[in-house]
C-alpha positions in Angstrom: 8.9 27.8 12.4 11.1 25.0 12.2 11.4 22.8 9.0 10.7 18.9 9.9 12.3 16.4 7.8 9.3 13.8 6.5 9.7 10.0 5.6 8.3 9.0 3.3 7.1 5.2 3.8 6.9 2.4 1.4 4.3 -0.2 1.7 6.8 -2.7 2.9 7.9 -0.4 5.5 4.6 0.2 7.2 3.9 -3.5 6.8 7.2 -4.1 9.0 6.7 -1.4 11.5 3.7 -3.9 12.4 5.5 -7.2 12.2 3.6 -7.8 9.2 6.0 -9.3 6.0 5.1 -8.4 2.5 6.7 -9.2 -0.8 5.0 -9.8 -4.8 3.8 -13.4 -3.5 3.1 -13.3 -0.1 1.7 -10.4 3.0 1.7 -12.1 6.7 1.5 -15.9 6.2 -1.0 -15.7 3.3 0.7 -16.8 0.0 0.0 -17.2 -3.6 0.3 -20.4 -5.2 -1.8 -23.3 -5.1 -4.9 -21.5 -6.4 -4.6 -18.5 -4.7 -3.9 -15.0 -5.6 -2.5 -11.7 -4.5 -3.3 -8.2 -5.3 -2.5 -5.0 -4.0 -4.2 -1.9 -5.9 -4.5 2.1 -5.2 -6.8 4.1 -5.7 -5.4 8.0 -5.7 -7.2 11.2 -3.5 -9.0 8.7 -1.6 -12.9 7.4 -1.2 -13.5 10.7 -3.2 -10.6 10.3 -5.8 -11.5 10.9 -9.2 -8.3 8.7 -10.5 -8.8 5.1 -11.8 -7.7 2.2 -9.2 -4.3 0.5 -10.3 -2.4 -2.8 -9.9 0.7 -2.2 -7.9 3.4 -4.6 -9.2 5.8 -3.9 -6.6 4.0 -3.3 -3.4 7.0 -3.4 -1.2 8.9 -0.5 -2.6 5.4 1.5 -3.0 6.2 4.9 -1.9 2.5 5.5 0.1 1.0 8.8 -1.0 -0.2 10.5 1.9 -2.2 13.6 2.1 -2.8 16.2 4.9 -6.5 15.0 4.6 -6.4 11.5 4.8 -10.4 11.5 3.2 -7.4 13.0 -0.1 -5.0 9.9 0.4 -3.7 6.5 -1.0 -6.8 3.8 -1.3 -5.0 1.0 -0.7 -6.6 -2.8 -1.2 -4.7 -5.8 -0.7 -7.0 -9.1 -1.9 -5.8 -12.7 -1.4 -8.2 -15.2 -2.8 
């Protein structure tokens, strides 16, 4: 058995690998000010997770916490009003 390096991905990086841009006050071309609002929270172990759902304050350099059961990962919700 081989070992296989992982990555571990930030938000910001999945967000580029899809052409997406993401930063405290903007994701894609939706941006805070003027009355509206972003928010980007996590929820750990998933759906099923027993832990509280937080604010991230710096979603870009959010190291995403995967899981080999994805049901067990990262909630992650990004609300723009």
């Amino acid at each position: 058995m081989h070992d296989v390096d992982q990555h571990v991905f930030t938000l910001g990086e999945f967000f580029r690998n899809w052409g997406v841009t993401l930063d405290d006050h903007h994701i894609g071309r939706y941006i805070a000010g003027n009355g509206h609002s972003l928010t980007v929270t996590v929820k750990h172990g998933g759906v099923n997770g027993t832990k509280h759902t937080i604010t991230i304050a710096d979603a870009v350099n959010y190291v995403i916490q995967g899981a080999t059961d994805p049901d067990n990962g990262d909630l992650i919700t990004i609300t723009y009003v």
